[in-house]
C-alpha positions in Angstrom: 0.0 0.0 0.0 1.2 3.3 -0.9 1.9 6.1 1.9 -1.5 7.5 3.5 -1.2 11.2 3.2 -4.7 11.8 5.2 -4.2 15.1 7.3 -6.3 12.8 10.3 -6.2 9.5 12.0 -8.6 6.5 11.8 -11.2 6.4 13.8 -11.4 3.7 16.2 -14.6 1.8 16.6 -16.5 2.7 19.5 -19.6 1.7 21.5 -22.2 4.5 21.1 -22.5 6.7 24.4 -25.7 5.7 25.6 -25.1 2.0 25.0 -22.1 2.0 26.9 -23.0 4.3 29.6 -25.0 1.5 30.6 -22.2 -1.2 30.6 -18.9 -2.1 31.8 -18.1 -3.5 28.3 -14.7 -1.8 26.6 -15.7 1.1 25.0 -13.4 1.4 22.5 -13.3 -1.8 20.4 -10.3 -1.5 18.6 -8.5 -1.2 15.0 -10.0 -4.1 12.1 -6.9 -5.1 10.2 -7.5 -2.9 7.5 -8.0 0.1 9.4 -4.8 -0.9 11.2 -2.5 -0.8 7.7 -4.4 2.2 6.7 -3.1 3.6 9.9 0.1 2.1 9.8 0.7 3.5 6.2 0.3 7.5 7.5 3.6 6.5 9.0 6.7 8.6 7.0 9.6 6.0 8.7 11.5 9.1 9.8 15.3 9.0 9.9 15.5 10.3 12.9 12.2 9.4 14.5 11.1 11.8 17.3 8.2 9.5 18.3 11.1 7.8 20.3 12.0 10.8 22.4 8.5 11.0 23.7 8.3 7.2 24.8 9.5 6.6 28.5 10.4 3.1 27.5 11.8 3.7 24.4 9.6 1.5 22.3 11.4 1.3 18.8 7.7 3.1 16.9 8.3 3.1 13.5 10.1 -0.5 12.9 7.0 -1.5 14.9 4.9 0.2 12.8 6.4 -1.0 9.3 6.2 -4.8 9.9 2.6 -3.7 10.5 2.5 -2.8 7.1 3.6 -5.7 5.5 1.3 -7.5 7.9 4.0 -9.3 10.1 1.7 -8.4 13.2 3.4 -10.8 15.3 6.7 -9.2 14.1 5.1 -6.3 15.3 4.4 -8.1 18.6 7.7 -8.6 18.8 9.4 -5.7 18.4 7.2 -3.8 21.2 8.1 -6.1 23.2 11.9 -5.8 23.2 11.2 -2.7 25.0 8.0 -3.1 26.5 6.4 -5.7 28.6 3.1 -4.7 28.2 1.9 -3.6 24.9 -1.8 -4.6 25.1 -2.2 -2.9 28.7 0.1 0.3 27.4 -1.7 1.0 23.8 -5.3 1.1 25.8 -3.8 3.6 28.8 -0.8 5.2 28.3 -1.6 8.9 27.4 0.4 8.8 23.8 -0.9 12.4 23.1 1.4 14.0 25.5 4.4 11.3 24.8 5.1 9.5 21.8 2.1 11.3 19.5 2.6 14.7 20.2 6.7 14.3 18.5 5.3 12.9 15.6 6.7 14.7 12.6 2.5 13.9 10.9 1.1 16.7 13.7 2.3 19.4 12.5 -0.3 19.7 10.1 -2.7 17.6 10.9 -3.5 14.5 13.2 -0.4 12.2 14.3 0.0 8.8 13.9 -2.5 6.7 16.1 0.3 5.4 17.7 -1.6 4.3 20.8 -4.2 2.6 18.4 -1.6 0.6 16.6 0.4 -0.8 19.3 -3.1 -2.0 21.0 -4.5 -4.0 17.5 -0.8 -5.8 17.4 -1.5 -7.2 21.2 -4.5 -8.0 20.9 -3.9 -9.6 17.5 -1.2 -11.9 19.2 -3.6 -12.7 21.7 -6.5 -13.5 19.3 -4.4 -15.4 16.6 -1.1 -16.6 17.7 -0.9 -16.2 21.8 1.9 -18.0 23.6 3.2 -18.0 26.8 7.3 -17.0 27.1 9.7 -19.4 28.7 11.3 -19.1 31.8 15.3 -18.2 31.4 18.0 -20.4 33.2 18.4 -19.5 36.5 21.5 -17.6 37.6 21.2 -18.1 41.2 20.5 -14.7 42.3 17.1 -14.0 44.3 15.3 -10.6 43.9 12.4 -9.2 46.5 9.4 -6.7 44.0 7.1 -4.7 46.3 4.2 -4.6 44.5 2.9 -5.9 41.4 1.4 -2.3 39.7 3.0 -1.2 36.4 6.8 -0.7 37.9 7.0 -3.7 39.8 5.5 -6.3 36.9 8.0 -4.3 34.7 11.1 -5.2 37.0 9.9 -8.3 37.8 9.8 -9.3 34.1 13.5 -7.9 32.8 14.9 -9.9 35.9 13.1 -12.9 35.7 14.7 -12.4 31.7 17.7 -12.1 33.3 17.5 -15.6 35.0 16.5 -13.8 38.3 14.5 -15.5 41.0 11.9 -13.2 41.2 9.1 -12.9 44.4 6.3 -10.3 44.0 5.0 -9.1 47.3 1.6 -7.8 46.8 -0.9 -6.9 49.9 -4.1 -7.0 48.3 -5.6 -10.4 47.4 -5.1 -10.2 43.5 -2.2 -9.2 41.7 -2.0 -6.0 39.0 -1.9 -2.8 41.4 -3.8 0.2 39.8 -4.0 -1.8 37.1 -6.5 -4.3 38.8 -7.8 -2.0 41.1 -8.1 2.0 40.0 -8.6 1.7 35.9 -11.9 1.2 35.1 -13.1 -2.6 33.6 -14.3 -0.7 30.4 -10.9 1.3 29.8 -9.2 -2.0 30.8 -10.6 -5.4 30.7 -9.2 -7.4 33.6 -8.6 -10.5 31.2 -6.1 -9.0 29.9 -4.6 -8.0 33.1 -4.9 -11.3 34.1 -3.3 -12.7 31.2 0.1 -10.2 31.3 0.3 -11.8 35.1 0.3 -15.2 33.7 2.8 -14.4 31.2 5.2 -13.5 34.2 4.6 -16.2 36.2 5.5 -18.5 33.3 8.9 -16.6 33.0 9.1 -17.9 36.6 8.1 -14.9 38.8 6.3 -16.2 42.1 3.9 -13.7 43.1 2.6 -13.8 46.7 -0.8 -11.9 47.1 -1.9 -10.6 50.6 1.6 -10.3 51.6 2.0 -6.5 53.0 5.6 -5.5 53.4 5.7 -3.0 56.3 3.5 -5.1 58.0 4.1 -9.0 57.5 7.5 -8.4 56.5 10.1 -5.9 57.1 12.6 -5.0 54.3 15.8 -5.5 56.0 13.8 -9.0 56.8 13.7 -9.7 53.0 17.6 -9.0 52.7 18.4 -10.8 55.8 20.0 -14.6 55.4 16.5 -16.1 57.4 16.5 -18.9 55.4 11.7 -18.6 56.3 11.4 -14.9 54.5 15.6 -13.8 53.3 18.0 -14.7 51.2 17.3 -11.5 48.7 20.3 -10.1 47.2 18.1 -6.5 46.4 14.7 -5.2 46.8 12.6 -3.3 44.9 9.6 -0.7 46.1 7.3 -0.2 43.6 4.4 0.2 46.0 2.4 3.1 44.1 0.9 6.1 45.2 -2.2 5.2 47.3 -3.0 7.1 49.9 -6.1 9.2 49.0 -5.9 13.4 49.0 -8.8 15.1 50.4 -9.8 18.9 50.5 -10.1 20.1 53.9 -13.9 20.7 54.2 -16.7 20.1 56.7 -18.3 17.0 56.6 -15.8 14.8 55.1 -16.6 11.3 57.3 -20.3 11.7 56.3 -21.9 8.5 55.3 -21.7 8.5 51.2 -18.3 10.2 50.9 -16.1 7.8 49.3 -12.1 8.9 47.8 -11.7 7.7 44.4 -9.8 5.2 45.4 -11.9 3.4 47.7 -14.9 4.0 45.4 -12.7 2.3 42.2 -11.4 -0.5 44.3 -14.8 -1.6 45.1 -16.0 -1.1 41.7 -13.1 -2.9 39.4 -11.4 -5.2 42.2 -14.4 -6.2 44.7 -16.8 -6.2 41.5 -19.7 -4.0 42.8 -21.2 -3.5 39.7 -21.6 -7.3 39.2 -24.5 -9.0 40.7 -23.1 -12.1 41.0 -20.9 -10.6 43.7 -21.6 -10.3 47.3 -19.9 -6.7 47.1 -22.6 -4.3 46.5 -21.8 -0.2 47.0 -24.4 1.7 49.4 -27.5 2.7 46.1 -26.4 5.8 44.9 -28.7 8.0 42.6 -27.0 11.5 42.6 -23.1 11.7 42.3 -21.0 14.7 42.7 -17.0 13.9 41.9 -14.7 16.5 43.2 -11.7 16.9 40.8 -11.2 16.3 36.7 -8.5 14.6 36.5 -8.3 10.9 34.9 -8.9 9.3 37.9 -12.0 11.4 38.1 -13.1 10.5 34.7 -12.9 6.9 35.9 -15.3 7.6 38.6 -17.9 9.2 37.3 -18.0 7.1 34.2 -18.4 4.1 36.8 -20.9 6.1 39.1 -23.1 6.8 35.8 -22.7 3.1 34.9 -24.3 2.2 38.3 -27.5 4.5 36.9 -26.6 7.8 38.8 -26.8 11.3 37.5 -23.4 12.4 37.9 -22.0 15.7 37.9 -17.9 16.7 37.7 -17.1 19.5 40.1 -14.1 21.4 39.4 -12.5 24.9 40.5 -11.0 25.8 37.1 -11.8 25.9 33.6 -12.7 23.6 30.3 -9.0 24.3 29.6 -7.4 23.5 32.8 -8.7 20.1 33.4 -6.0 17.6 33.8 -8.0 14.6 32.4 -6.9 13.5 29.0 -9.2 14.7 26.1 -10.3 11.3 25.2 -11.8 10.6 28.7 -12.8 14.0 28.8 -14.8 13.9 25.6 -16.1 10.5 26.5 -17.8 11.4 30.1 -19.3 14.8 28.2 -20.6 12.0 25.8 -22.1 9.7 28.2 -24.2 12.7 29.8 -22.2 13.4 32.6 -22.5 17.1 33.4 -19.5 19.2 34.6 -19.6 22.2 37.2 -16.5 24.2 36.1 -15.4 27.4 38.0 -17.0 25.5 41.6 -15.6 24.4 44.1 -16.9 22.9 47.1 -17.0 24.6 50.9 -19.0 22.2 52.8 -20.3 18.4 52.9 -24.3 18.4 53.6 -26.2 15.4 55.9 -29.3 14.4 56.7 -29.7 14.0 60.4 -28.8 10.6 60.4 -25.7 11.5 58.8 -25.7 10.4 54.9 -24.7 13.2 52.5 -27.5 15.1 51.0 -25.8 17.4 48.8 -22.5 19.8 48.8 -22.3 23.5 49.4 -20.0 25.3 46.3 -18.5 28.1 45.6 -18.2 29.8 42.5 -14.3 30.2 41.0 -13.3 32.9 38.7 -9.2 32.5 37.0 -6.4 34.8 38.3 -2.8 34.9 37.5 -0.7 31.8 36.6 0.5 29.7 39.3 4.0 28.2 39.9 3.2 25.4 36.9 1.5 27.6 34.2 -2.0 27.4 35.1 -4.6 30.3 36.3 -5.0 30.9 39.8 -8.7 30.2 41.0 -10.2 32.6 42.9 -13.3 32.9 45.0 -16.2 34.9 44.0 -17.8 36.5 47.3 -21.6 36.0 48.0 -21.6 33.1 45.4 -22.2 30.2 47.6 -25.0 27.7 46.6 -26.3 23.8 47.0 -26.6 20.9 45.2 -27.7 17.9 46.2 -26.9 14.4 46.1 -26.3 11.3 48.1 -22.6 10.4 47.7 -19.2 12.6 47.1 -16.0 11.3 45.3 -13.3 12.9 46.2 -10.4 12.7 43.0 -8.0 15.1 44.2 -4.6 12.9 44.2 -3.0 10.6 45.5 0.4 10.1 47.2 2.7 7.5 48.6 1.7 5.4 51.3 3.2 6.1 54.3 3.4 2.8 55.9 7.3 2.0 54.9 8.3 5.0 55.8 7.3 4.4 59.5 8.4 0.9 59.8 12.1 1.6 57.2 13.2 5.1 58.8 16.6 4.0 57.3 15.9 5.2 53.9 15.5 8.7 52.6 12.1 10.3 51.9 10.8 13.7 50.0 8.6 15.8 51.9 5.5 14.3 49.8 6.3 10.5 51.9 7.7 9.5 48.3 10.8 7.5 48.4 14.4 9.4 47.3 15.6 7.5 44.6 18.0 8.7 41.4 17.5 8.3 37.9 18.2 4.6 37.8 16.8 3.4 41.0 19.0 3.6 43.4 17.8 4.5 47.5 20.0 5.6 50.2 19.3 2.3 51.8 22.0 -0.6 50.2 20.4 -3.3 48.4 17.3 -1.1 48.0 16.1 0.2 44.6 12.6 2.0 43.6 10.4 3.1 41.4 7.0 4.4 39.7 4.5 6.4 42.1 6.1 5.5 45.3 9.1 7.9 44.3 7.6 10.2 41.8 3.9 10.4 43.2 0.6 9.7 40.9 2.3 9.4 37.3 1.2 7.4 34.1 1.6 3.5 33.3 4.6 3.7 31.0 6.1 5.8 33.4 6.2 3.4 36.0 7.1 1.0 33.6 10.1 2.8 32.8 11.5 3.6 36.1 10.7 -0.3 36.8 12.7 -1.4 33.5 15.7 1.4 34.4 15.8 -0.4 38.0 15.7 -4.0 36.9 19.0 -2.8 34.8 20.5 -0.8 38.2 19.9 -4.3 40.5 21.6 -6.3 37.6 24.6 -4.6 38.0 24.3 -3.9 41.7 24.6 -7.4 42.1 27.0 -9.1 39.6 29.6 -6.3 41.6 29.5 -7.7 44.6 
């Protein structure tokens, strides 16, 4: 086929918005082979290919892209995967407008490649047509402790494990994936596929131990020790994520019907609660309010209108200051979920037996720029009004749980609780390496991913010096 000059990208199939507002089903359905070497041929195989620069895992784009177009999709596969570990996870969630998509060369005057869209058809491709499960590597001896099984961790895990590593995951909740079990929603991210990335590690020959909370069950310096029950790691890594939930300092805050995001997505995507065959329902919940417009926002009031609630967004700026990213955005306006911009909540509302009946707001108007760019909101005096409803989301951040910082005071920490590590990993604590949210704070997949792979490379060398 000959080069695709079109100024805009294929469309990807979706769900229509008020099918799928009423299902957890993936919205977006994915690239058909031919739109996938349509999309593939808008790709001008640069010499010097600045897609690259943008990709925190250094995903080699356009030699991926061209065995697309001569249909070698397992090629394709392939090729991701030198870099990557999780291509079918990454091309559904990684935010490829602000990394890989926005250096491509194809943007300037028009659309850029659908990057994203074409790294997600060659998973799922594999997985539909020629799936197969990698082989573990001969063991070198060496044992290595992961903390967590989110984005970093599995990505640590699985260069090590390459590496002939003997690899334990620690994870403390009772299924293994981190946020990406727990916080992304099931129709952003089916949990198969989750599912099936973890069984592709533990045939490389990772052992992953679920309810097992370091800090709690098990010390670090335990986990380096030489007891023969829980030691006998030559390094650990901490990739423990970014999970304690931020909340605004208001009145009325421990409410009945005040949920954080996280609590609320947990119980939605992990304990099920929108599945009846479940014994995990939420409190009924007709009228939603989420504080904040980031993604993790999005994610909850998509799932909040799933449940059959009216849901409405309440944020403090603008249209052009929310943090979400456009395709989320776009896709909650679509699926009727209103947004209160310029408000911002004073006060959370009860009912004398203490369930929230609505919030009291504010209304914001935009100063000056703050520290990072972005207008100042400001109060407007005498503006205050209601709104009810009978549950508040708060999606205001996350950051680093403090739990190893009170039980591992050995080890350098950031005023934010997030672990000091440098570019490659390395703590103040010997032996002790990190990664993803638990250093940077609330960050993207292929971030995480990134500092996870850079780590894996760090505890390699770390070891064969000794």
């Amino acid at each position: 086929m000959a080069t695709n000059l079109s100024p805009t990208k294929n469309p990807i199939p979706e769900q229509e918005p008020n099918v799928r507002n009423k299902n957890f089903d993936e919205v977006a359905l994915g690239y058909t082979v031919e739109l996938a070497l349509d999309e593939a041929n808008r790709c001008l195989q640069c010499r010097r290919p600045a897609c690259m620069t943008g990709c925190p895992v250094n995903v080699k784009i356009p030699q991926f892209i061209n065995l697309i177009t001569k249909q070698d999709f397992k090629g394709a596969y392939h090729k991701i995967l030198e870099d990557s570990s999780l291509p079918a996870i990454c091309g559904r969630v990684c935010p490829q407008e602000n990394q890989c998509e926005s250096k491509c060369v194809r943007g300037i005057k028009g659309e850029p490649v659908g990057i994203g869209r074409l790294e997600r058809f060659v998973a799922d491709w594999v997985m539909q047509n020629d799936d197969e499960m990698p082989t573990a590597a001969e063991p070198n001896g060496h044992k290595v402790a992961v903390v967590g099984s989110g984005p970093s961790g599995l990505a640590c895990a699985s260069d090590l494990a390459k590496l002939g590593y003997g690899v334990t995951v620690f994870e403390h909740l009772h299924k293994a994936g981190g946020v990406l079990a727990y916080g992304i929603p099931e129709f952003r991210l089916p949990k198969a596929l989750v599912q099936k990335e973890i069984d592709k590690l533990s045939a490389l020959g990772v052992e992953i131990r679920c309810d097992a909370t370091v800090g709690k069950a098990l010390l670090i310096d335990e986990l380096l020790s030489n007891d023969p029950d829980v030691g006998g790691y030559e390094a650990v890594f901490i990739g423990s994520g970014a999970g304690l939930p931020v909340f605004q300092k208001i009145p009325g805050l421990n409410y009945c019907g005040v949920f954080s995001a996280n609590e609320f997505l947990t119980r939605i995507n992990l304990m099920k609660a929108f599945d009846e065959r479940y014994d995990t329902p939420l409190m009924p919940i007709s009228k939603v309010c989420v504080v904040g417009a980031g993604n993790v926002a999005m994610d909850a009031a998509r799932c909040a209108k799933r449940l059959g609630a009216e849901v409405t967004v309440v944020y403090r700026r603008g249209e052009q200051e929310i943090p979400a990213r456009k395709e989320e955005y776009e896709h909650a306006k679509e699926e009727d979920i209103v947004f209160k911009l310029l408000t911002n909540p004073v006060e959370i509302l009860a009912d004398d037996n203490g369930w929230v009946r609505g919030i009291r707001c504010i209304q914001m108007e935009l100063g000056e720029p703050d520290a990072r760019g972005r207008r100042r909101p400001i109060e407007v005096p005498g503006s205050e009004f209601e709104m009810e409803c009978d549950a508040v989301i708060m999606a205001l951040g996350t950051s680093p749980n403090p739990l190893l910082r009170k039980v591992t005071p050995d080890m350098e920490y950031n005023q934010k609780g997030g672990i000091v590590a440098d570019e490659h990993g390395v703590t103040s604590k010997p032996g002790v390496f990190a990664g993803g949210d638990a250093v940077t704070g609330a960050a993207t997949v292929i971030k995480a991913m990134g500092a996870g792979k850079e780590a894996a490379a760090a505890i390699d060398r770390y070891i064969k010096s000794k």
